[in-house]
C-alpha positions in Angstrom: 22.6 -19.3 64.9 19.7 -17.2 64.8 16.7 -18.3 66.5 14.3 -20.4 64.5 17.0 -20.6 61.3 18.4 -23.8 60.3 21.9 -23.3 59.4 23.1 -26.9 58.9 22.7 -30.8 59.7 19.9 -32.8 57.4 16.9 -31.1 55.9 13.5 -31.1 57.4 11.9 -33.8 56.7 15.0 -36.1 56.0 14.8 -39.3 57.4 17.4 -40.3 59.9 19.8 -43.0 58.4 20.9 -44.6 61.9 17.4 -44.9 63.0 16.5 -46.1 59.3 19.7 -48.6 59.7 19.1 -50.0 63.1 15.2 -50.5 62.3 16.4 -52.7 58.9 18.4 -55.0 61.2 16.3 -55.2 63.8 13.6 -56.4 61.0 16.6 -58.2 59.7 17.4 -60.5 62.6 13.8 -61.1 63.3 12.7 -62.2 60.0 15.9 -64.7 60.0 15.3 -65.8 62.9 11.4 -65.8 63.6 11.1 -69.2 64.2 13.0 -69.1 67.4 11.9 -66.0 68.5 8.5 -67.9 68.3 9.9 -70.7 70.4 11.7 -68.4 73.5 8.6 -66.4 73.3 6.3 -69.5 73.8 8.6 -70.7 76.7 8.3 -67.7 78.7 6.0 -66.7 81.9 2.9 -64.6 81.0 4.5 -61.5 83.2 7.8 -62.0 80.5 5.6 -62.2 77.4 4.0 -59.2 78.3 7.0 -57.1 78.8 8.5 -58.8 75.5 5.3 -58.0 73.5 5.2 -54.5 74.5 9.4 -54.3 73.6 8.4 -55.5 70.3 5.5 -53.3 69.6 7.7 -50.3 70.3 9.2 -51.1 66.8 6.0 -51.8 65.0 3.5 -48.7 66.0 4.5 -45.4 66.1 4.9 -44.0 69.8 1.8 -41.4 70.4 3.3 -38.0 71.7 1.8 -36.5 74.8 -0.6 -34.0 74.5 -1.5 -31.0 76.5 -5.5 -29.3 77.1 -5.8 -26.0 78.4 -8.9 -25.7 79.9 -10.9 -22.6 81.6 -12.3 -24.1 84.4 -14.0 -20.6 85.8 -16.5 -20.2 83.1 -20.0 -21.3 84.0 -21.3 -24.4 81.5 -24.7 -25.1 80.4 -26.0 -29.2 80.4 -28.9 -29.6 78.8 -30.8 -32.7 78.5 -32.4 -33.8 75.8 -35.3 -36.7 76.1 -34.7 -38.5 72.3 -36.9 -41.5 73.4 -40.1 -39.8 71.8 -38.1 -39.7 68.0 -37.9 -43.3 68.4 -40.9 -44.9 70.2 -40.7 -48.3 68.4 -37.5 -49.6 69.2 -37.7 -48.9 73.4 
């Protein structure tokens, strides 16, 4: 395979059908049985709800990916301060 060529597998872009599948019946078996989900939740200790919650929330939000800033600490800055309390005298 040459480097950066697709040669196979889904399209770019496609969806991924297990992840698609296992997301519906996860939704699935929570919506049928939400009720006691409500109940084992409610029984828990605060600690146990907390890790529960943040299981759950996994399959709710999308997970941010990490992100990476370069920056040139060698080159000299300038701060300048800027006294804005003479624009707006009346509402110091």
């Amino acid at each position: 395979m040459a480097k950066g060529l697709k040669t196979g597998g889904r399209e770019q872009g496609t969806p991924n059908k297990l992840t698609s599948d296992l997301r519906e019946r996860i939704n699935g078996f929570l919506t049928d049985n939400w009720e006691q989900v409500e109940k084992d939740f409610q029984s828990l200790e605060p600690e146990k709800k907390i890790v529960m919650f943040e299981k759950l929330l996994n399959y709710t939000l999308p997970r941010m990916q990490a992100t990476q800033l370069d920056a040139n600490l060698n080159t000299p800055h300038k701060i300048e301060y800027v006294n804005c309390s003479k624009q707006f005298p009346d509402e110091l």
